[in-house]
C-alpha positions in Angstrom: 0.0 0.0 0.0 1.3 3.4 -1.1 1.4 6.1 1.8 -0.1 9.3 1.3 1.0 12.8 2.9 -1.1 12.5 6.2 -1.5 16.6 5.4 -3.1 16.2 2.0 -2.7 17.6 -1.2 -2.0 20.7 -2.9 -3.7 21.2 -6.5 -3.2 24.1 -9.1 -5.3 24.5 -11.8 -4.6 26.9 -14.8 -5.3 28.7 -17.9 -3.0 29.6 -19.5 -3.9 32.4 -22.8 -2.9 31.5 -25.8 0.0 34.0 -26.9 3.1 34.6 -25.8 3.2 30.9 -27.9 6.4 29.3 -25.4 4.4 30.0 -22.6 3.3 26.6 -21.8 6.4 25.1 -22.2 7.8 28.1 -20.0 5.4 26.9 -17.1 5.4 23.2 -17.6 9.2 24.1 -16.6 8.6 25.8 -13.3 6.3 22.8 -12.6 8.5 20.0 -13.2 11.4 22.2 -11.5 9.3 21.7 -8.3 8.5 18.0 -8.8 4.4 18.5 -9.2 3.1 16.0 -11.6 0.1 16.2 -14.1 -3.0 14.9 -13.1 -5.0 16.5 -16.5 -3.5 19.2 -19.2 -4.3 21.7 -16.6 -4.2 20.7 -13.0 -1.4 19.4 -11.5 -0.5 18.4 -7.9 2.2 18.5 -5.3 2.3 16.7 -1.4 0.7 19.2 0.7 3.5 21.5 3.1 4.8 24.8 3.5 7.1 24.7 0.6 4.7 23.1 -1.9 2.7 25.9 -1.1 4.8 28.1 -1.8 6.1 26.7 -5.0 2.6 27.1 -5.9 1.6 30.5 -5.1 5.0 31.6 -7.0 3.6 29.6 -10.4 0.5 31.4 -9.8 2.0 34.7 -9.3 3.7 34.0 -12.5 1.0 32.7 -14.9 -1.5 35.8 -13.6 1.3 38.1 -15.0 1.0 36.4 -18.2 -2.9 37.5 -18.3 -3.8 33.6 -17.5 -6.0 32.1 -15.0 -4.7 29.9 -11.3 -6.6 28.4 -8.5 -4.1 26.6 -5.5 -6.6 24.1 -3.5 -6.1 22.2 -0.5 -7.8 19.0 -0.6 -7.7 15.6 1.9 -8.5 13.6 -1.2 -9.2 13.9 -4.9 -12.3 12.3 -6.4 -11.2 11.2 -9.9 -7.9 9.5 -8.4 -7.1 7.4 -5.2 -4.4 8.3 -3.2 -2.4 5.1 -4.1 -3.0 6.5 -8.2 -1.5 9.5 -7.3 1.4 8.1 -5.6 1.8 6.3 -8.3 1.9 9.0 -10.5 4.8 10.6 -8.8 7.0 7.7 -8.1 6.3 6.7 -11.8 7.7 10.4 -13.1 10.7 10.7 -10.8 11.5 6.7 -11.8 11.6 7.9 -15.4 14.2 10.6 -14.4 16.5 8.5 -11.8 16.7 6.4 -15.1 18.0 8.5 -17.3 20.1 9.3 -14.6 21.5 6.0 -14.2 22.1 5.6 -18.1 24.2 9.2 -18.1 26.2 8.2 -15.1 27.4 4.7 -16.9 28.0 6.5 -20.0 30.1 8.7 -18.3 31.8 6.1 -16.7 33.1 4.0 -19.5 33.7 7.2 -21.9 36.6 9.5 -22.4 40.4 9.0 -22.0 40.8 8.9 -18.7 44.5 8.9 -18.6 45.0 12.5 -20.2 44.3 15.3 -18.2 41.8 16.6 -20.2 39.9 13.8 -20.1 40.0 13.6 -16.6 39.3 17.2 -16.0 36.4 16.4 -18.3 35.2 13.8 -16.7 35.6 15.0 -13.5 32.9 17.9 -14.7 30.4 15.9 -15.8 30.3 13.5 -13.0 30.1 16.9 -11.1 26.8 18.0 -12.9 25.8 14.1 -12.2 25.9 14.2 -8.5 24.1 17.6 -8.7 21.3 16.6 -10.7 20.6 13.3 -7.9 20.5 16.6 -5.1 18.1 17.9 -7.3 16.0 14.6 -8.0 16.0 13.9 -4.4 14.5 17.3 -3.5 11.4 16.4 -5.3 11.1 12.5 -4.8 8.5 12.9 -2.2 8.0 9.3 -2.8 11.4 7.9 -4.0 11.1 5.0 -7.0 12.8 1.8 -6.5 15.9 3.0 -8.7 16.5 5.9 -6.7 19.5 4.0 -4.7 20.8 2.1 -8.2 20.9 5.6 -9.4 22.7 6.9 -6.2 25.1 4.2 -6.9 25.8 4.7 -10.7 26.7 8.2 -9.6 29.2 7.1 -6.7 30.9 4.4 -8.8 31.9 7.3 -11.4 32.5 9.6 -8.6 34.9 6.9 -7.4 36.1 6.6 -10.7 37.3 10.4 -11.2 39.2 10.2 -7.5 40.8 6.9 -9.0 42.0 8.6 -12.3 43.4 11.7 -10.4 45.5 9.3 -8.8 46.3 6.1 -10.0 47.7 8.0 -13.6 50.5 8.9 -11.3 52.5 6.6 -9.4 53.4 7.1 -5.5 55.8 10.3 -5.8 58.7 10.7 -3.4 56.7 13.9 -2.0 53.5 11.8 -0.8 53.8 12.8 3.1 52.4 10.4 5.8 49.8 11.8 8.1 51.1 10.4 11.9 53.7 13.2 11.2 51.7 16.5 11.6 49.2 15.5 14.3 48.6 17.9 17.1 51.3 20.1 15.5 50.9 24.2 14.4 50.1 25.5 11.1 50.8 28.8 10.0 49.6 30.7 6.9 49.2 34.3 5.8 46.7 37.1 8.1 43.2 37.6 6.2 42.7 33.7 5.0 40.3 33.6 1.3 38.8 31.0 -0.4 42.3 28.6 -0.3 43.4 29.3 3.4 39.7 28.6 4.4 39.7 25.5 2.7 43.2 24.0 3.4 42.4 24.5 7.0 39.4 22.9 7.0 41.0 20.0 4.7 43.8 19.8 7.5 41.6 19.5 10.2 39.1 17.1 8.9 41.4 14.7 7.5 45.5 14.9 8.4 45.5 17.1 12.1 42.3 16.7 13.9 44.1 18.7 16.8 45.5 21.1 14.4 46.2 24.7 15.7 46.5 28.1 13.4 48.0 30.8 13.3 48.8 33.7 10.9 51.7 35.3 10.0 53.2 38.0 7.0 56.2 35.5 6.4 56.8 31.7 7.1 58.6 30.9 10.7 61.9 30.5 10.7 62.0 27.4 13.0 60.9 24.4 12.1 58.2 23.7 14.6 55.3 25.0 12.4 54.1 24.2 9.5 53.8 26.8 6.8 50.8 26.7 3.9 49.6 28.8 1.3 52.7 31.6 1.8 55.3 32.7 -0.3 58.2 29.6 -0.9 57.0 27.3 1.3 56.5 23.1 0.1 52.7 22.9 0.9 51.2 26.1 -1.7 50.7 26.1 -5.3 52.3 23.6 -7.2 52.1 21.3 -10.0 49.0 20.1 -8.1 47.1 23.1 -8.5 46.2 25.4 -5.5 47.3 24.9 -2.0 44.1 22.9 -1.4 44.9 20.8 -4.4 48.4 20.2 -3.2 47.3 19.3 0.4 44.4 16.4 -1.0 47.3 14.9 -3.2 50.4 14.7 -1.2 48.5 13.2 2.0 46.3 10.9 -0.1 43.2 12.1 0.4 40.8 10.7 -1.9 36.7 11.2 -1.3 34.7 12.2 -4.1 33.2 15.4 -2.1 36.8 16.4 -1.6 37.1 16.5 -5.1 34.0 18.7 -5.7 35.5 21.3 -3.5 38.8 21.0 -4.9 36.9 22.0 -7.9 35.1 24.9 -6.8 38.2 26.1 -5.0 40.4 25.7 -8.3 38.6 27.5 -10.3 37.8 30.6 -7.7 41.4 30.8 -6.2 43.4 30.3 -9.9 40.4 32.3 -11.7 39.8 30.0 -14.0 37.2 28.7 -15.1 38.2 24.9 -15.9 35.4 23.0 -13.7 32.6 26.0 -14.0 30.9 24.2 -10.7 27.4 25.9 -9.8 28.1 26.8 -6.6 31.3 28.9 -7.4 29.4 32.2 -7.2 28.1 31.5 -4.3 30.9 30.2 -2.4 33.1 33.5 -3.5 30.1 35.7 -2.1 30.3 33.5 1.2 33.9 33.9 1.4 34.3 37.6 1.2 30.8 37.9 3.0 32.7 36.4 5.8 35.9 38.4 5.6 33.8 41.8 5.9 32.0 40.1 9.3 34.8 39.1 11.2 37.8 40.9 12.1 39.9 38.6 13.8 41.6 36.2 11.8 41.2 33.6 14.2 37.3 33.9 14.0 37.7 34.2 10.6 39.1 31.0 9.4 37.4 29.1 12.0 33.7 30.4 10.5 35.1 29.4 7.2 36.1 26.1 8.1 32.7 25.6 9.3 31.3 26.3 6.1 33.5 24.4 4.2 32.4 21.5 6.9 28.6 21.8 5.7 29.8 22.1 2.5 31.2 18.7 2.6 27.9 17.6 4.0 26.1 18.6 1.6 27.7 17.1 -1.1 26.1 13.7 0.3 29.6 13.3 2.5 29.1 12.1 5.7 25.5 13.6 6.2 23.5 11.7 8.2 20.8 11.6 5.4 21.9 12.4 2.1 17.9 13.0 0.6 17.3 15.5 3.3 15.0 18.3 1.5 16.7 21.0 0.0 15.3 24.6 -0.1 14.3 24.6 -3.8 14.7 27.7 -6.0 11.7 29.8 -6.6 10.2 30.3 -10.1 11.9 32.8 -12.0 10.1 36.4 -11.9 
């Protein structure tokens, strides 16, 4: 037996005129952006909540400006379908999406010279866009199909494939450094930490020095008792690994596919490029300097960015304690 919301449903019903002529397709769109499925050409239906409501009331807003016609309803049941139809109905459109899901992930699995760095860096992209379309999926299954975990899998296996090809075309190197040697140790970098200081601390703590301390200074100590990163002349910055984040991840081993999706983001912001072009660049820039503007200490500084990097990670699907957990969806462009 299918379950139901317990709350109800949520129904919008439209008319939509007959000119501009894309406007249906424009508003099918914002519909399937927020998961509501079709229950005739012109009403459609979403799990009734706060959110769904609101999804609604934007597509409304938005079909009124065209000079069309919307009704949202709240009802317990609906009399030409049975709750289990209905269900149905959604598990049987997300199933047809978590499918073609699964087919892009193995194609992008067993395609592309993965051995050149372009193909890699290629690869490494579109596995990228993969893992954000499953977020996006799983932010409108309100009832999940049965190949929503084969199509969580497809994407880890190629996710597991791009942190295999950024390592394995390389041998071990003489500068891989072992991780019992900088626990509980110091770890100096320059005042005013940006997207790569933020980052490489948060990498060091999470995964080489739990216990690591920072601290900030214009030049790199002269004793050996720290350890300098991301300064001027120093072994741990930018190398032929990329950015100081890069170069941390490769010479202590680090390989987790979330890792890599931040390495991306961080790449492209801190080297300007624009190699991975990863969605949440912009935002991640704007979060950076937002929080350089809030805090003046350095200390309070790097320690709020390493927090964000933290949920960051998380949200990436790494070691969340539910991966499907709703995501605020975007509202209907105005």
């Amino acid at each position: 037996m299918l379950q139901p919301p317990s709350a109800g449903w949520l129904l919008l019903v439209h008319q939509l005129p007959p000119r501009p002529t894309n406007i249906r397709v424009r508003i099918w769109r914002r519909l399937r952006d927020v998961g509501a499925v079709a229950l005739k050409n012109s009403v459609y239906v979403l799990p009734a909540s706060d959110q769904s409501r609101e999804d609604f009331e934007w597509i409304k807003a938005e079909i009124q400006e065209l000079k069309g016609e919307a009704s949202v309803f709240a009802v317990h049941s609906i009399d030409a379908f049975s709750n289990d139809e209905v269900v149905g109905a959604f598990r049987q459109a997300r199933e047809a999406d978590y499918a073609d899901l699964i087919r892009d992930a193995e194609t992008a699995a067993a395609g592309g010279d993965k051995r050149k760095a372009g193909g890699r860096q290629t690869l490494a992209h579109r596995v990228a866009r993969l893992r954000e379309r499953l977020s996006r999926l799983d932010a409108i299954a309100f009832f999940p199909p049965p190949n929503r975990d084969a199509a969580a899998a497809a994407v880890s296996r190629a996710e597991r494939l791009v942190a295999g090809a950024a390592t394995s075309h390389r041998s071990p190197s003489p500068d891989h450094l072992e991780r019992d040697r900088f626990h509980k140790r110091v770890w100096v970098t320059r005042p005013r930490p940006g997207i790569d200081r933020m980052s490489s601390a948060w990498l060091i703590r999470r995964f080489i020095d739990p216990k690591a301390r920072f601290s900030f200074a214009e030049k790199p100590p002269a004793s050996g008792a720290a350890i300098p990163f991301d300064m001027y002349g120093v072994e741990i910055s930018h190398t032929d690994h990329g950015c100081t984040f890069e170069t941390l991840a490769a010479r202590f081993g680090v390989v987790d596919s979330a890792v890599q999706r931040i390495a991306q983001i961080v790449h492209d912001l801190d080297m300007k490029e624009a190699r991975y072009d990863a969605p949440e660049a912009p935002a991640i820039a704007h979060l950076v300097e937002g929080l350089r503007s809030v805090y003046a200490s350095d200390d309070e500084l790097l320690e709020h960015g390493m927090v964000m990097f933290e949920a960051l990670y998380r949200s990436f699907g790494a070691a969340a304690p539910d991966t499907r957990a709703r995501r605020p969806r975007r509202r209907p462009r105005r």
